[in-house]
MIDOSE-1310 file (N, C-alpha, C; in nm, 2 decimals, decimal comma, always signed):
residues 228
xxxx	-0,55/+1,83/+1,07/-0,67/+1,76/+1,02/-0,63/+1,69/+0,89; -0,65/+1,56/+0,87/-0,64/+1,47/+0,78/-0,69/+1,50/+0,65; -0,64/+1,48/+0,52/-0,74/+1,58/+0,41/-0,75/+1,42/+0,31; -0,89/+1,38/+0,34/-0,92/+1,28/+0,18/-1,02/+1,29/+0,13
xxxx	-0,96/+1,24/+0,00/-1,01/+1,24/-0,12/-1,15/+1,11/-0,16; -1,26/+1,15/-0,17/-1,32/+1,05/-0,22/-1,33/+1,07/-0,33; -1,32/+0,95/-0,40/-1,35/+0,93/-0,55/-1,50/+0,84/-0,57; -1,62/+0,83/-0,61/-1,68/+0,80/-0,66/-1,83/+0,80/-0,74
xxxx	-1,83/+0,74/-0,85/-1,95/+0,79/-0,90/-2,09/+0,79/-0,82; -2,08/+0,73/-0,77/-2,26/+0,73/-0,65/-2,25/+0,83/-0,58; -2,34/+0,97/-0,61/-2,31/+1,05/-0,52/-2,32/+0,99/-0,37; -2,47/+0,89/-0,33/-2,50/+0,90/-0,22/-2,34/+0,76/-0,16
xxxx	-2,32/+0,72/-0,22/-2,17/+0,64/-0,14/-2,07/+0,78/-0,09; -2,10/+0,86/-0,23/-1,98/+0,99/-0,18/-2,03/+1,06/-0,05; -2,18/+1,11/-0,09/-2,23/+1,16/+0,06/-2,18/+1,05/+0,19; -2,22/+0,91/+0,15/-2,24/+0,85/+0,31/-2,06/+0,82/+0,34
xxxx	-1,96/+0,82/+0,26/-1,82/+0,81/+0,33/-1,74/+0,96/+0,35; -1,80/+1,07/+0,30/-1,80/+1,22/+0,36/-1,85/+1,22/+0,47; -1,93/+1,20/+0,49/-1,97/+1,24/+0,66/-1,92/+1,16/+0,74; -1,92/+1,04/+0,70/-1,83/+0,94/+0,85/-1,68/+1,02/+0,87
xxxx	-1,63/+1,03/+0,76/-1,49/+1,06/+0,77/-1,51/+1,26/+0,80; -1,57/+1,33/+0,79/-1,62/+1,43/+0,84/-1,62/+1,42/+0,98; -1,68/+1,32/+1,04/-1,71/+1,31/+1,20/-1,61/+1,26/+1,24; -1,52/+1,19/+1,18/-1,43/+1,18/+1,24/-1,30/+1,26/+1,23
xxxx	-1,30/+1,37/+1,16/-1,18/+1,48/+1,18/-1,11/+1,48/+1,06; -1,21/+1,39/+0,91/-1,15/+1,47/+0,81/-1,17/+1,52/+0,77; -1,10/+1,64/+0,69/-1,13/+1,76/+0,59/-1,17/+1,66/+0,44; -1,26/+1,65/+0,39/-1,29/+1,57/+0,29/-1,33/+1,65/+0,13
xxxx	-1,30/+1,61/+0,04/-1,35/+1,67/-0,12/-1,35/+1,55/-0,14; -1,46/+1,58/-0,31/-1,51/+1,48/-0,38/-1,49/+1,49/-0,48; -1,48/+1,40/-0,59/-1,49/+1,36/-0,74/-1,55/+1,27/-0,78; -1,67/+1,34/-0,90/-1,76/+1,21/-0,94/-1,67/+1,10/-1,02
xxxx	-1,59/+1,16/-1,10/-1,56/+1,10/-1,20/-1,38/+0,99/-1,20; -1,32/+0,94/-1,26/-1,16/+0,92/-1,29/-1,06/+1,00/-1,33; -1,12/+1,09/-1,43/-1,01/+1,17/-1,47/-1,00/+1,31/-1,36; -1,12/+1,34/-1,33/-1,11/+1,43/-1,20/-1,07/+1,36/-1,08
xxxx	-1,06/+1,27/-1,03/-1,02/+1,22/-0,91/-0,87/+1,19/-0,94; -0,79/+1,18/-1,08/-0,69/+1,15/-1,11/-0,61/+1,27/-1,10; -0,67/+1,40/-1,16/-0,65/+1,55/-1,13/-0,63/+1,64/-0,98; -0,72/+1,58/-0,90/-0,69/+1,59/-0,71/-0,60/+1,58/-0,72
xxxx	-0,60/+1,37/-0,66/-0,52/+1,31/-0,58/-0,33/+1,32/-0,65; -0,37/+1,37/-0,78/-0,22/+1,40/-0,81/-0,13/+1,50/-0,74; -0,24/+1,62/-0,69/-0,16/+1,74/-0,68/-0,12/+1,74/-0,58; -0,09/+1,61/-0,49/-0,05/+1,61/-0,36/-0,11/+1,72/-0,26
xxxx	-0,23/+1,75/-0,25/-0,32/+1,79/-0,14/-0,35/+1,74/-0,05; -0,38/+1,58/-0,08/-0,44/+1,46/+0,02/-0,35/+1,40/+0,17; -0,40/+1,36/+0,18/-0,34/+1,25/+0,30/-0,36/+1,12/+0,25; -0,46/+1,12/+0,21/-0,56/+0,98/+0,18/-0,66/+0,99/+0,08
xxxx	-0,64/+0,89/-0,01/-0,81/+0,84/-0,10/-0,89/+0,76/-0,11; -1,01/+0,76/-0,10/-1,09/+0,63/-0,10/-1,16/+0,62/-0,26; -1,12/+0,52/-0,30/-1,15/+0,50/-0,42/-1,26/+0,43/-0,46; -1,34/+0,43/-0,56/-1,43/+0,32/-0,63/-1,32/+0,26/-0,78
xxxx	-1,37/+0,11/-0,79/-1,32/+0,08/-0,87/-1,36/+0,09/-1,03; -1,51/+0,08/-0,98/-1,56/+0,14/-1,12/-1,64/+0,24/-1,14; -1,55/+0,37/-1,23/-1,58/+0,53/-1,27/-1,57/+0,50/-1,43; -1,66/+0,63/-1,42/-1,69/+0,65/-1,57/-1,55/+0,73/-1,62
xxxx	-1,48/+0,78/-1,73/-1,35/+0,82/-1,80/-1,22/+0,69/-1,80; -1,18/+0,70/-1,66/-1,08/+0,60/-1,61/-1,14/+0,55/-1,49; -1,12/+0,40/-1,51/-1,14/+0,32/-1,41/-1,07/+0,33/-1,30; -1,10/+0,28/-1,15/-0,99/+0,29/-1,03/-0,87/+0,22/-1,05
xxxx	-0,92/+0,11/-1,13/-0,72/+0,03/-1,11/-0,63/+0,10/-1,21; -0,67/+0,18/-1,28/-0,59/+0,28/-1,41/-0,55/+0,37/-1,34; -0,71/+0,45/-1,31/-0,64/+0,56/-1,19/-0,55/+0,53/-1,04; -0,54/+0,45/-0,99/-0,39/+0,43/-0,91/-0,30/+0,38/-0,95
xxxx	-0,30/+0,33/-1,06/-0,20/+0,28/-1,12/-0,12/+0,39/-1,19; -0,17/+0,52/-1,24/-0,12/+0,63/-1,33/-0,07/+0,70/-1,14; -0,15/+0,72/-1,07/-0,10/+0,79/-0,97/+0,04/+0,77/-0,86; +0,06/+0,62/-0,85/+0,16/+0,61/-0,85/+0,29/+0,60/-0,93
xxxx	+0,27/+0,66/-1,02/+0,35/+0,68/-1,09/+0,46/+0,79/-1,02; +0,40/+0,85/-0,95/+0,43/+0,97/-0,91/+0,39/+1,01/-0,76; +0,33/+0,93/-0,72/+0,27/+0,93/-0,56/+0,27/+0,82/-0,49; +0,32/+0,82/-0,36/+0,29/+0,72/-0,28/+0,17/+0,75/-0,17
xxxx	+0,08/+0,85/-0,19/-0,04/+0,87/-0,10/-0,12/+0,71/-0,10; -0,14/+0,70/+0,05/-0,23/+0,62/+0,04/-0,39/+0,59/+0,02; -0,36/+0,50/-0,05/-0,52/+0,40/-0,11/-0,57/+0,33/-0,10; -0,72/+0,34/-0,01/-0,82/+0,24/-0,01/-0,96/+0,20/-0,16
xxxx	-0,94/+0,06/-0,22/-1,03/+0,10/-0,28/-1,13/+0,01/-0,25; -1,25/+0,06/-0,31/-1,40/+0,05/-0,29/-1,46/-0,04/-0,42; -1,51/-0,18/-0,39/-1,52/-0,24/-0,47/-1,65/-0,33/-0,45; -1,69/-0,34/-0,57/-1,82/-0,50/-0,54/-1,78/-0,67/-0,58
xxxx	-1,68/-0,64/-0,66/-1,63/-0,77/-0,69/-1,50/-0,84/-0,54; -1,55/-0,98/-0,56/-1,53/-1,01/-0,46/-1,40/-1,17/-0,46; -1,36/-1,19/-0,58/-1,29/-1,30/-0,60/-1,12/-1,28/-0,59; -1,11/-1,36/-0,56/-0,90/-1,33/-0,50/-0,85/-1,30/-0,66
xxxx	-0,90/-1,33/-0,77/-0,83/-1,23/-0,86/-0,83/-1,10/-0,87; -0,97/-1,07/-0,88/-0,99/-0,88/-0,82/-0,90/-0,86/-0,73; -0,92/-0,93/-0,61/-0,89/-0,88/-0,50/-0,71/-0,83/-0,54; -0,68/-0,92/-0,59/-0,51/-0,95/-0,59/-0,51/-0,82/-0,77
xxxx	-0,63/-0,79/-0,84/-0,58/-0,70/-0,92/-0,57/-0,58/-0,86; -0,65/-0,55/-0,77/-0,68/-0,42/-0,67/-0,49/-0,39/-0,62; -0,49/-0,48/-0,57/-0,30/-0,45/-0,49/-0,23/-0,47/-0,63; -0,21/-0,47/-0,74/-0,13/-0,53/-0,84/-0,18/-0,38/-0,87
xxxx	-0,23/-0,31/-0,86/-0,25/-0,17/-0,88/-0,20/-0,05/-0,85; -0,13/-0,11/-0,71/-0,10/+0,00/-0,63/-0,15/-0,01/-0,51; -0,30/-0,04/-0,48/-0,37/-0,02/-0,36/-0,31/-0,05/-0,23; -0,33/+0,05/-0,10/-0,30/-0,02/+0,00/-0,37/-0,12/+0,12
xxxx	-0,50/-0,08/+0,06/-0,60/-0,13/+0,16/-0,75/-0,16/+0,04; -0,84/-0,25/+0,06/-0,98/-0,19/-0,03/-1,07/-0,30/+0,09; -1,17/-0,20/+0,05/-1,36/-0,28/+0,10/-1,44/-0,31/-0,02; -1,48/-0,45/+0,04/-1,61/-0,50/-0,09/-1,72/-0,42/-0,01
xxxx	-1,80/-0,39/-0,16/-1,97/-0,33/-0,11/-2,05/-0,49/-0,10; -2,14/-0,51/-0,03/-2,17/-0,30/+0,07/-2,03/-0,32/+0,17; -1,99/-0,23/+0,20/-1,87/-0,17/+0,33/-2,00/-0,12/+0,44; -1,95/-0,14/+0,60/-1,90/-0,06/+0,69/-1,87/+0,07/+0,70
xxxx	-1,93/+0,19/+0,71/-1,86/+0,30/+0,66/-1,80/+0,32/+0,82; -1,85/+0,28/+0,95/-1,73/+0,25/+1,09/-1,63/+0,19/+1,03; -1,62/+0,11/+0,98/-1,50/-0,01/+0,91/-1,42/+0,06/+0,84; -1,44/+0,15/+0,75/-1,40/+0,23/+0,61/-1,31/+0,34/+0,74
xxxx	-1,34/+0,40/+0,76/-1,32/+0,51/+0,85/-1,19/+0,47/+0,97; -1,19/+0,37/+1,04/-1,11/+0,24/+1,10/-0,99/+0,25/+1,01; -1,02/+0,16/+0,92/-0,87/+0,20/+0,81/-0,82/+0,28/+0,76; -0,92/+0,37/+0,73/-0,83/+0,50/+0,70/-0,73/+0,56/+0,80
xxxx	-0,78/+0,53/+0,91/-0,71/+0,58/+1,04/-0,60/+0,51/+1,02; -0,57/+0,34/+1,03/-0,48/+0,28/+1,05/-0,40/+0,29/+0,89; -0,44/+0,31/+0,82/-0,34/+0,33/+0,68/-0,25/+0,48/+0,72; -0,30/+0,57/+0,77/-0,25/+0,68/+0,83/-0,19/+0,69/+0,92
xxxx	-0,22/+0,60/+1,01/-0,11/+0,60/+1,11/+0,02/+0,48/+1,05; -0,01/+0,39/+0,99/+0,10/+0,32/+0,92/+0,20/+0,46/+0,84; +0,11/+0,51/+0,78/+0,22/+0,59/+0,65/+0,29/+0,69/+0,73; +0,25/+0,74/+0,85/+0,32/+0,88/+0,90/+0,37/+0,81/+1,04
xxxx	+0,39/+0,68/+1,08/+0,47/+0,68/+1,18/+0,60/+0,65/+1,16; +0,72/+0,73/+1,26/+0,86/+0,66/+1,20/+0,83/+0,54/+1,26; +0,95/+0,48/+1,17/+0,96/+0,33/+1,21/+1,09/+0,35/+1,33; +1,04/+0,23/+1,40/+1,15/+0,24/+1,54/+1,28/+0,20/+1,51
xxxx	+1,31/+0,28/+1,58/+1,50/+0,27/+1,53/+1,52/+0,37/+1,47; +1,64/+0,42/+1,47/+1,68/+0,53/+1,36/+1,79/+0,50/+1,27; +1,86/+0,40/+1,29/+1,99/+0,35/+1,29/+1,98/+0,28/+1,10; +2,05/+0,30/+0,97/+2,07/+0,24/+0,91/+2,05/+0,08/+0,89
xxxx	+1,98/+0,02/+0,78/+1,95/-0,11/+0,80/+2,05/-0,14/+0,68; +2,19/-0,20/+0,67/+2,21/-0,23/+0,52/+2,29/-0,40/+0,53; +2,23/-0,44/+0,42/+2,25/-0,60/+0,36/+2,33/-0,60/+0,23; +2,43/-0,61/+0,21/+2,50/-0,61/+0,09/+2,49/-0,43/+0,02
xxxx	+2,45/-0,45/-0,08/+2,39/-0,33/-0,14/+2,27/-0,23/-0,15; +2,21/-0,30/-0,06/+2,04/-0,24/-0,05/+2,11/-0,20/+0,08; +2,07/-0,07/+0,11/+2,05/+0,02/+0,24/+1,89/+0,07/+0,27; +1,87/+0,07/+0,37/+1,69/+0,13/+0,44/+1,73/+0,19/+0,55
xxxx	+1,69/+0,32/+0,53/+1,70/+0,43/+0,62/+1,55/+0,45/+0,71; +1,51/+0,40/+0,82/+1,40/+0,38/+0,89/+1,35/+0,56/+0,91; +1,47/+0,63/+0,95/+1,44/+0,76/+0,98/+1,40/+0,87/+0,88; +1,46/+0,85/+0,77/+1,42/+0,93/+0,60/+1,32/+0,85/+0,53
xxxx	+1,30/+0,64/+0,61/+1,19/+0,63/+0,49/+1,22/+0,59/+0,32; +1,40/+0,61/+0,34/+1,46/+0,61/+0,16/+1,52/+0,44/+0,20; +1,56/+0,45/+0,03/+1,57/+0,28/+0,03/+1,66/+0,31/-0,11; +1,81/+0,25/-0,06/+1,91/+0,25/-0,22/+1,95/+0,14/-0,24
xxxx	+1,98/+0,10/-0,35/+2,00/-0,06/-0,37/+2,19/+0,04/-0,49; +2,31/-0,01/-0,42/+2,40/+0,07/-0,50/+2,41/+0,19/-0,51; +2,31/+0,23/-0,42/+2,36/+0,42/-0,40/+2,20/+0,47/-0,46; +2,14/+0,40/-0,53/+2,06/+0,45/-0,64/+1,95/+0,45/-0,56
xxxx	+1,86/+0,57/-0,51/+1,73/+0,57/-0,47/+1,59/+0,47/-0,53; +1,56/+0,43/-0,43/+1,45/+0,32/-0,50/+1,31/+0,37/-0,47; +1,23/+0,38/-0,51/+1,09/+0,46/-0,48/+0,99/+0,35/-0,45; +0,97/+0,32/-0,35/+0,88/+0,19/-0,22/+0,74/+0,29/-0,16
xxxx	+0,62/+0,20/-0,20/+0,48/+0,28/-0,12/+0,54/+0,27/+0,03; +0,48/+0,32/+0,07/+0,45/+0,29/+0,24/+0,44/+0,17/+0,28; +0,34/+0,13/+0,21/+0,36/-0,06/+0,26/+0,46/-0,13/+0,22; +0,52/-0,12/+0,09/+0,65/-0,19/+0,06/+0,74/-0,15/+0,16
xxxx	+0,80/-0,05/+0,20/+0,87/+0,02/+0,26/+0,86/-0,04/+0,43; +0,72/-0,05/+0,46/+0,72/-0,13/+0,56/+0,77/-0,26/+0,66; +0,69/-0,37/+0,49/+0,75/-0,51/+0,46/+0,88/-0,53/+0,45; +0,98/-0,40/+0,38/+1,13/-0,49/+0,34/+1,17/-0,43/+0,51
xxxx	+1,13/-0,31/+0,59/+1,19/-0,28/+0,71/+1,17/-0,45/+0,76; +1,09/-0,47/+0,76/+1,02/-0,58/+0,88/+1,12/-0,74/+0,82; +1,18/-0,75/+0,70/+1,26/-0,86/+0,68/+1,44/-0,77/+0,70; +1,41/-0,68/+0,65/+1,60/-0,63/+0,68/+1,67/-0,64/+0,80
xxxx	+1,56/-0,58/+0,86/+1,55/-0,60/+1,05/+1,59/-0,77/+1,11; +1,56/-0,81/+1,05/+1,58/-1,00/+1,05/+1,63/-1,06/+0,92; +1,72/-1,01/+0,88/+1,75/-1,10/+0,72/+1,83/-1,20/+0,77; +1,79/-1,30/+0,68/+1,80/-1,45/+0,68/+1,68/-1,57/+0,72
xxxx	+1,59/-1,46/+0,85/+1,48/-1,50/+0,89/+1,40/-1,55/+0,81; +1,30/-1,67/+0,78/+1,22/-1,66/+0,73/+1,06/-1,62/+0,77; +1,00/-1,53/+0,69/+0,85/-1,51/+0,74/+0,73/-1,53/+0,66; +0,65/-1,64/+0,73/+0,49/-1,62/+0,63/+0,43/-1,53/+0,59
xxxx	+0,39/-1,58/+0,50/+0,28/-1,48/+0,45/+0,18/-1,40/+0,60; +0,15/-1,52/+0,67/+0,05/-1,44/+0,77/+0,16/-1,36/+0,86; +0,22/-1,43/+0,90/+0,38/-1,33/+0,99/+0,38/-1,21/+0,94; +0,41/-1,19/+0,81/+0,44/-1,07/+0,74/+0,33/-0,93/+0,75
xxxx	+0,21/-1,01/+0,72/+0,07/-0,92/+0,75/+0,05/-0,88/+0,92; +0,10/-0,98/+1,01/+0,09/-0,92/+1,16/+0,23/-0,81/+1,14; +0,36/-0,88/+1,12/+0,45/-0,77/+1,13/+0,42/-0,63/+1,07; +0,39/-0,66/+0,92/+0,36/-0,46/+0,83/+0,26/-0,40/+0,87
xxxx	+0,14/-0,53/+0,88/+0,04/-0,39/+0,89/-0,06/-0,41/+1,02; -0,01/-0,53/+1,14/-0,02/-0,50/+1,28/-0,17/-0,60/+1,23; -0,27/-0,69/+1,16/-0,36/-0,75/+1,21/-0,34/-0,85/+1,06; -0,38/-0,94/+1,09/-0,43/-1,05/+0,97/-0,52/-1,01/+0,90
xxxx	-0,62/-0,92/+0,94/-0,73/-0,94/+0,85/-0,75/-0,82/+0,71; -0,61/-0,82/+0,69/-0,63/-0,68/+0,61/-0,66/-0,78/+0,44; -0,60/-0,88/+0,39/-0,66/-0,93/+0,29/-0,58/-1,11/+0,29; -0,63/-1,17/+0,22/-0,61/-1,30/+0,18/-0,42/-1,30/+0,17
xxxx	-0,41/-1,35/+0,24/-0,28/-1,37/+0,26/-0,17/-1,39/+0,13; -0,24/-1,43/+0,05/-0,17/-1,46/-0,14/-0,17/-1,33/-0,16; -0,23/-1,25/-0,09/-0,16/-1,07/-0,13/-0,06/-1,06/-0,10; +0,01/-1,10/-0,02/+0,12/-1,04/+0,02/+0,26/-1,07/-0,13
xxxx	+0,20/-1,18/-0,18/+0,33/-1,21/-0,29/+0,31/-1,11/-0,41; +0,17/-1,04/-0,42/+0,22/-0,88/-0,50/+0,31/-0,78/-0,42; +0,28/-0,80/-0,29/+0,35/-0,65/-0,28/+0,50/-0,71/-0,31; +0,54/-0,88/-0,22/+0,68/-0,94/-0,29/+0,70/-0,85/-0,42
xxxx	+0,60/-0,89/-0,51/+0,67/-0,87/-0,68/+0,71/-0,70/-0,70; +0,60/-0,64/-0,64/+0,65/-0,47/-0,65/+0,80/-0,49/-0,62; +0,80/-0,55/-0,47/+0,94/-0,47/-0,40/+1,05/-0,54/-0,50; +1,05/-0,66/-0,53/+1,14/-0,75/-0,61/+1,18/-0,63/-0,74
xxxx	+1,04/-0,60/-0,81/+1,06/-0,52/-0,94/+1,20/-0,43/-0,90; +1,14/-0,34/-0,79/+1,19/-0,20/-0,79/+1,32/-0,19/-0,75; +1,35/-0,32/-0,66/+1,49/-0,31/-0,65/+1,55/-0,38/-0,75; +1,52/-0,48/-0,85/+1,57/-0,50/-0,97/+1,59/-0,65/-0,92
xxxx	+1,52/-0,71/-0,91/+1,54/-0,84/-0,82/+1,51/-0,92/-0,91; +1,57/-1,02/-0,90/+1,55/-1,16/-1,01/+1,47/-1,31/-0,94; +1,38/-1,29/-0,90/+1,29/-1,41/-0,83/+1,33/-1,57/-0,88; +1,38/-1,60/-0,99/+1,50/-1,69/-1,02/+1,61/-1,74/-0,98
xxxx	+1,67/-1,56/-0,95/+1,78/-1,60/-0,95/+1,85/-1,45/-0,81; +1,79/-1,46/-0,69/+1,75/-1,35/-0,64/+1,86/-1,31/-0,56; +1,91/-1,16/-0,58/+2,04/-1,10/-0,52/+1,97/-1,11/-0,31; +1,84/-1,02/-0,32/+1,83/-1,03/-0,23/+1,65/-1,09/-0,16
xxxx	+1,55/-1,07/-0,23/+1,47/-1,14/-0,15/+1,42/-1,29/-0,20; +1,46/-1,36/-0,14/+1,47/-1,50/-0,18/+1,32/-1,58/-0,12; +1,25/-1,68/-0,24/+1,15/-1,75/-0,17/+1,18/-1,89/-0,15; +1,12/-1,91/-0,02/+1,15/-2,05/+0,09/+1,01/-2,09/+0,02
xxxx	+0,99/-2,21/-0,03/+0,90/-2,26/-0,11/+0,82/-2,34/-0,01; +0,69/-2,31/+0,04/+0,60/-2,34/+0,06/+0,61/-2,30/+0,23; +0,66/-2,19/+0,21/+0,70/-2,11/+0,39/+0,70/-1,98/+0,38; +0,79/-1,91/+0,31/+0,72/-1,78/+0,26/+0,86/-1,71/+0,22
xxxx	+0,97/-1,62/+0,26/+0,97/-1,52/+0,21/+1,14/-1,46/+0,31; +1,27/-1,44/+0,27/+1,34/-1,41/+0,35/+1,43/-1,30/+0,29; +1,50/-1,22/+0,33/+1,64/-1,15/+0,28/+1,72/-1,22/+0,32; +1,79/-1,20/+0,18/+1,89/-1,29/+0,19/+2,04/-1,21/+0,30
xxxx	+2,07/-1,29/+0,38/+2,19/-1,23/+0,50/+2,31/-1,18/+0,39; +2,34/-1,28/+0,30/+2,41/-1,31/+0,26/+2,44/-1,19/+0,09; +2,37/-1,13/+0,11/+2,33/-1,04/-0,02/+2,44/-0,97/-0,06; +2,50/-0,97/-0,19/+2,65/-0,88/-0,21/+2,56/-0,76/-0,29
């Protein structure tokens, strides 16, 4: 049984996304607040959290932003603002997924499932993916750029399988969202160039001047074949 975490201050939002996700097979706990929902979802109990963006102590984009520091649990967050800046502050966060209010609580429940089945399925193949000095091990999930472990959410980890598998290839922005996360409609497609900048950061990448993921300007997004 699936164990998430809601975080939010409205008890009756907390009540009405406990019981959907109750009926549908999860073990569920609550937190009114930020610094308590920061205190959970740390202790690696969860499977999953549904977040609000705005709590009283720490806000939600603080609080996932402090929790990945240290966690790649997946995160949906819960929000009322609705403009492609939010939207794009929400993933510049951390987030894996989020709903504007009012949400769907069928809808809410839907993704959680498919963020879950994204995060816990192996990826196909078992076999080593390596391009110059970045290696991705589909079977462990790990990712070294020179030997050196690199620490990728679930969705990054996803996206670089989905170009390593084809480097050289170029893929759009919408390509990319059917290949990682299996439907287009998960967010405005200018999302996808945060999770770019995560994976770029982590492996130490120079978007300038780029060892390995290189942008095709006004097409989208390739590994480079050619990566030393």
């Amino acid at each position: 049984m699936p164990k998430a975490l809601v975080v939010d201050d409205e008890a009756n939002i907390r009540e009405l996304v406990s019981v959907y996700l109750t009926s549908a097979g999860f073990a569920v706990e609550q937190a009114a607040g930020g610094a308590e929902g920061l205190r959970m979802a740390a202790s690696g109990a969860f499977d999953i959290v549904i977040l609000d963006i705005m709590l009283p102590e720490l806000d939600g984009a603080t609080l996932c932003r402090r929790l990945r520091e240290t966690s790649d649990v997946p995160v949906i967050m819960l929000t009322a603002r609705d403009t492609e800046f939010d939207k794009i502050a929400l993933l510049e966060s951390g987030a894996d997924d989020y709903l504007t209010k009012p949400f769907s609580p069928p809808e809410l429940v839907a993704r959680a499932r498919a963020v879950l089945r994204r995060a816990s399925a192996p990826t196909s193949g078992s076999e080593q993916i390596r391009v110059g000095g970045l290696v991705l091990d589909p079977g462990t999930r790990e990712v070294t750029v020179d030997g050196a472990p690199i620490d990728l959410t679930s969705k990054e980890f996803d996206m670089l399988t989905v170009m390593m598998r084809d480097a050289g290839v170029v893929f759009s922005r919408e390509r990319l969202l059917e290949s990682a996360w299996g439907f287009s409609g998960y967010v405005d497609a200018r999302g996808i160039d945060v999770h770019i900048k995560h994976i770029r950061e982590k492996l130490g990448d120079d978007a300038a001047s780029p060892r390995f993921i290189e942008t095709v300007r006004g097409v989208g997004y390739r590994v480079r074949k050619d990566a030393s």
